[in-house]
PyMOL commands that place a pseudoatom at each C-alpha (Angstrom):
pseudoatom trace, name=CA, resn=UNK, resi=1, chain=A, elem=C, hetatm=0, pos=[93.028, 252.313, 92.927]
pseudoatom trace, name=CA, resn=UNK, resi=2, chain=A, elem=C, hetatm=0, pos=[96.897, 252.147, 92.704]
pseudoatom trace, name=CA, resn=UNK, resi=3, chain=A, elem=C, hetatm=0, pos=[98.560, 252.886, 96.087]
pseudoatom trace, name=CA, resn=UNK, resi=4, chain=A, elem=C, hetatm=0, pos=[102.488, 254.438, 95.769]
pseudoatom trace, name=CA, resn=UNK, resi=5, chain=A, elem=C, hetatm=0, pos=[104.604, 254.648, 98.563]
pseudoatom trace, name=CA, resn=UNK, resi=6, chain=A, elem=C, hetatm=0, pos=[108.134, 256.235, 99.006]
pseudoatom trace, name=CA, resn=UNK, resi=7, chain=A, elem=C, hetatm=0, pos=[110.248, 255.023, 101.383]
pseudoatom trace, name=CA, resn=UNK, resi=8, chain=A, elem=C, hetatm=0, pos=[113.782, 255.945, 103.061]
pseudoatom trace, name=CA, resn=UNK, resi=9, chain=A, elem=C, hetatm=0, pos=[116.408, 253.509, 104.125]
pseudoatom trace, name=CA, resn=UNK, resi=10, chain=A, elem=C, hetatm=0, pos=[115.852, 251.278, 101.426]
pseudoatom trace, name=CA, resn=UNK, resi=11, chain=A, elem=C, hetatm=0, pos=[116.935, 247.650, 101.381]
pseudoatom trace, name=CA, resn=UNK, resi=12, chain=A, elem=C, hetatm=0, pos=[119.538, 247.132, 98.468]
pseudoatom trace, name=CA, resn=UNK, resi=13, chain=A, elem=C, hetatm=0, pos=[119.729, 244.698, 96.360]
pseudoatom trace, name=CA, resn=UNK, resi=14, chain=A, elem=C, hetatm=0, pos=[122.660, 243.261, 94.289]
pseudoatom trace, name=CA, resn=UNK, resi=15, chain=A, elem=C, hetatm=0, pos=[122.834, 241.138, 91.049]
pseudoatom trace, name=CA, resn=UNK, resi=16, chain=A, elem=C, hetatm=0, pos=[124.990, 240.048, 89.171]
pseudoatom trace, name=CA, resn=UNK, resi=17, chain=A, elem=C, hetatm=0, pos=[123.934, 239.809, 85.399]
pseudoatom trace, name=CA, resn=UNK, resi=18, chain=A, elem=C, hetatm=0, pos=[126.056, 238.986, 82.206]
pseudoatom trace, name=CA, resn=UNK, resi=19, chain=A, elem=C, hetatm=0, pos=[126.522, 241.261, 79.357]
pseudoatom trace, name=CA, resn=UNK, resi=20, chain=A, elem=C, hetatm=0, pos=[126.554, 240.405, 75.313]
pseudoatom trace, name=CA, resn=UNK, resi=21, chain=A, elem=C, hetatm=0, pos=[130.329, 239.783, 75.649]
pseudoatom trace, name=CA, resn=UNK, resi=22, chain=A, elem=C, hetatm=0, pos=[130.052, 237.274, 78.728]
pseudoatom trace, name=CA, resn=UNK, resi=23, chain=A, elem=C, hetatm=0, pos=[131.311, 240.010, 81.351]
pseudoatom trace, name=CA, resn=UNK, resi=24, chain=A, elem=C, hetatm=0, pos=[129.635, 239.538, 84.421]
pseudoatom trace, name=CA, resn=UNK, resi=25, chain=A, elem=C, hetatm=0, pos=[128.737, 243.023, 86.486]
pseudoatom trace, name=CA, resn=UNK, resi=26, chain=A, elem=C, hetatm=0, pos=[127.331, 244.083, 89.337]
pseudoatom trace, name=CA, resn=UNK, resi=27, chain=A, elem=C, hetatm=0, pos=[124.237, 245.917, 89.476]
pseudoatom trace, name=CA, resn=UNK, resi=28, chain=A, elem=C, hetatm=0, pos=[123.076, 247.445, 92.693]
pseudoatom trace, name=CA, resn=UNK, resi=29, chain=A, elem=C, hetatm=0, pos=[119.323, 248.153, 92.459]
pseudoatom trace, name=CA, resn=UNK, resi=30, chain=A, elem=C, hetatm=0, pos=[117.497, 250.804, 95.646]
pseudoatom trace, name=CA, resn=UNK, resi=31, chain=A, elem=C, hetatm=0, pos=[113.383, 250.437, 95.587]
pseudoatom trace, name=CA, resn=UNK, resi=32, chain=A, elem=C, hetatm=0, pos=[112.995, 253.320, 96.915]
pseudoatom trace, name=CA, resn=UNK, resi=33, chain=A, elem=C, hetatm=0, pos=[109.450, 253.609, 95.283]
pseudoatom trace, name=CA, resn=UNK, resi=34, chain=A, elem=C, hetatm=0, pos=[106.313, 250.865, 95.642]
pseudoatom trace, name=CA, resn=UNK, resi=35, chain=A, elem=C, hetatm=0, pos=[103.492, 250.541, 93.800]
pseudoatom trace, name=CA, resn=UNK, resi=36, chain=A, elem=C, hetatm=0, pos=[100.131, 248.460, 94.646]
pseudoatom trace, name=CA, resn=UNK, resi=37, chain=A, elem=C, hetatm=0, pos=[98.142, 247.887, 92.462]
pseudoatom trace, name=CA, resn=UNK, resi=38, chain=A, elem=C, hetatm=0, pos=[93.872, 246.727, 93.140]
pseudoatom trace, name=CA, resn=UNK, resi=39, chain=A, elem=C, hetatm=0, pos=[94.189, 248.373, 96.887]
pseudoatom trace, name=CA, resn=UNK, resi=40, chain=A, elem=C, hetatm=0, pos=[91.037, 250.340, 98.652]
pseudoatom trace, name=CA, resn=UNK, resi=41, chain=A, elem=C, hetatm=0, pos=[91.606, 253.035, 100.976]
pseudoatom trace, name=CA, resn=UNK, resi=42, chain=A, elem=C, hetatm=0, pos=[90.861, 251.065, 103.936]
pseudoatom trace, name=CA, resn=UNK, resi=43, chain=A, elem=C, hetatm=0, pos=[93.913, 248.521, 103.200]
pseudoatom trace, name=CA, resn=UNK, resi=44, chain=A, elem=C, hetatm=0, pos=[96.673, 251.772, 103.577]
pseudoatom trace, name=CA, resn=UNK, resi=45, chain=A, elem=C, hetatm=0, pos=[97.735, 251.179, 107.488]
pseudoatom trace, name=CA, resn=UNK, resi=46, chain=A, elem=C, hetatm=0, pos=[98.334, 247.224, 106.591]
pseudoatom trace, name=CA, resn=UNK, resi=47, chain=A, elem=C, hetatm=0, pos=[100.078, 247.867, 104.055]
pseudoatom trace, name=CA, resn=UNK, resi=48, chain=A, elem=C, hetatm=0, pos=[102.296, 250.604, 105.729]
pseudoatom trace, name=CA, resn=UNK, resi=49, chain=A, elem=C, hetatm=0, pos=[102.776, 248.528, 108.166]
pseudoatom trace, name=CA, resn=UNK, resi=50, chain=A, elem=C, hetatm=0, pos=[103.999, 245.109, 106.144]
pseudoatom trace, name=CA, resn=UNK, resi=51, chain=A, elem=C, hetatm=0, pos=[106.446, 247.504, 104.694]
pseudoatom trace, name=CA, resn=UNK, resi=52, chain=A, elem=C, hetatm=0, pos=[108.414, 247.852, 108.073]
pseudoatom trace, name=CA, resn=UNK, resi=53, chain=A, elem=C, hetatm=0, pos=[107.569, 244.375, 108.936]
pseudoatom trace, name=CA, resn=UNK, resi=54, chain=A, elem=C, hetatm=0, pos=[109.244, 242.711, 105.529]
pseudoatom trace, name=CA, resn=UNK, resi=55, chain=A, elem=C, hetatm=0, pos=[112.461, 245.277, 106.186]
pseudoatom trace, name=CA, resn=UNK, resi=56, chain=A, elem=C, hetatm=0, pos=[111.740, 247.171, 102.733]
pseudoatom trace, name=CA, resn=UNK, resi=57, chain=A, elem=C, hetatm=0, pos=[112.315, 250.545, 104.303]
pseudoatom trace, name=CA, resn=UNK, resi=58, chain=A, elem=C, hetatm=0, pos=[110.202, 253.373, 106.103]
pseudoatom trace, name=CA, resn=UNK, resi=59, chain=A, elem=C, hetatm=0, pos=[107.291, 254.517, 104.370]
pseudoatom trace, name=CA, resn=UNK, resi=60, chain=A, elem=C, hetatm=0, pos=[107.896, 258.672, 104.158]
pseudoatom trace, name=CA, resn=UNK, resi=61, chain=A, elem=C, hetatm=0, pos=[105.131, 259.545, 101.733]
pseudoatom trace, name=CA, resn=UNK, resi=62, chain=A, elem=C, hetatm=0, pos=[101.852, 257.691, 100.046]
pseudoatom trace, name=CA, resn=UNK, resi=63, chain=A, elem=C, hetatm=0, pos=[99.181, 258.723, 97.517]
pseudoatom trace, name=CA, resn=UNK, resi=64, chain=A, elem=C, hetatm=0, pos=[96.242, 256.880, 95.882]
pseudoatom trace, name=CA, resn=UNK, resi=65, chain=A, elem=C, hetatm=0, pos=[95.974, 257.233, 92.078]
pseudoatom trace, name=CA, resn=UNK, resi=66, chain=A, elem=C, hetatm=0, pos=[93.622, 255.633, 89.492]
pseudoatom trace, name=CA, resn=UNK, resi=67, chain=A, elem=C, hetatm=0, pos=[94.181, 252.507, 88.422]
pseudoatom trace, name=CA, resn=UNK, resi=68, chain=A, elem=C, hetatm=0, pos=[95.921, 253.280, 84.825]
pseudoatom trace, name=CA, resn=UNK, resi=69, chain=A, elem=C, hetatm=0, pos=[98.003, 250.364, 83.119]
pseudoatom trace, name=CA, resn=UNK, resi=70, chain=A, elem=C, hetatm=0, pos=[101.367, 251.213, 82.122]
pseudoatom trace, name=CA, resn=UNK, resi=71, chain=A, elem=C, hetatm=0, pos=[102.611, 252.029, 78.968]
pseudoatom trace, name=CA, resn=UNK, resi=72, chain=A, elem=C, hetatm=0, pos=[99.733, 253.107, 77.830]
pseudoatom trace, name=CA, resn=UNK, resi=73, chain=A, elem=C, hetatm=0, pos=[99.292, 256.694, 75.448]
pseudoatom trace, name=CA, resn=UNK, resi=74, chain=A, elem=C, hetatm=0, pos=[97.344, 259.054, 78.383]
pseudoatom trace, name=CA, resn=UNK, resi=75, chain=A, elem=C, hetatm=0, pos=[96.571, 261.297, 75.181]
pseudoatom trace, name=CA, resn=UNK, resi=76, chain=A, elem=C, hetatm=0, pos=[94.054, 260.196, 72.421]
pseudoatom trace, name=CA, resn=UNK, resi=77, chain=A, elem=C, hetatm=0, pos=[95.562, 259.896, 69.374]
pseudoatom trace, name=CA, resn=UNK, resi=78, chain=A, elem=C, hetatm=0, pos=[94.263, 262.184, 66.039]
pseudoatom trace, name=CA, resn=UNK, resi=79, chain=A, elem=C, hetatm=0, pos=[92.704, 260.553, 63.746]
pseudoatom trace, name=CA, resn=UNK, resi=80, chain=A, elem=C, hetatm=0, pos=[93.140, 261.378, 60.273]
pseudoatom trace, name=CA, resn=UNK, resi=81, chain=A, elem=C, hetatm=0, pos=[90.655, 261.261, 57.206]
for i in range(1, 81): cmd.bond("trace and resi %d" % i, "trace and resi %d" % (i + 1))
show_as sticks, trace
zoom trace
């Protein structure tokens, strides 16, 4: 299953990246959302937990989901003859 966590009081992060023109700019990025990805029910506290511990913010809200890979049509496509 794929674990998702939102959290408040986010740690920000910010990178500097260069544009086509050779500009630099700043880009301030806010994970406010975490995935997991391969995790079984019984892993939740430890996880919740090495989310304080690492300073990444504090967890607010969590739900389990199946495992679906990104990207990927959810709909079946129709086929024609």
């Amino acid at each position: 299953m794929r674990l998702t966590v939102h959290v408040k009081d986010a740690h920000k992060e910010t990178q500097i990246k260069k544009n086509a023109d050779g500009q630099e700019k700043k880009i301030t990025r806010l994970m406010t959302t975490l995935s997991f990805s391969g995790v079984e029910e019984s892993d939740l506290q430890t996880i919740l937990s090495s989310i304080q511990e690492n300073k990444q913010g504090t967890p607010v809200k969590h739900y389990f989901s199946n495992e679906k890979t990104p990207g990927l049509a959810r709909v079946r496509a129709n086929k024609q003859q």
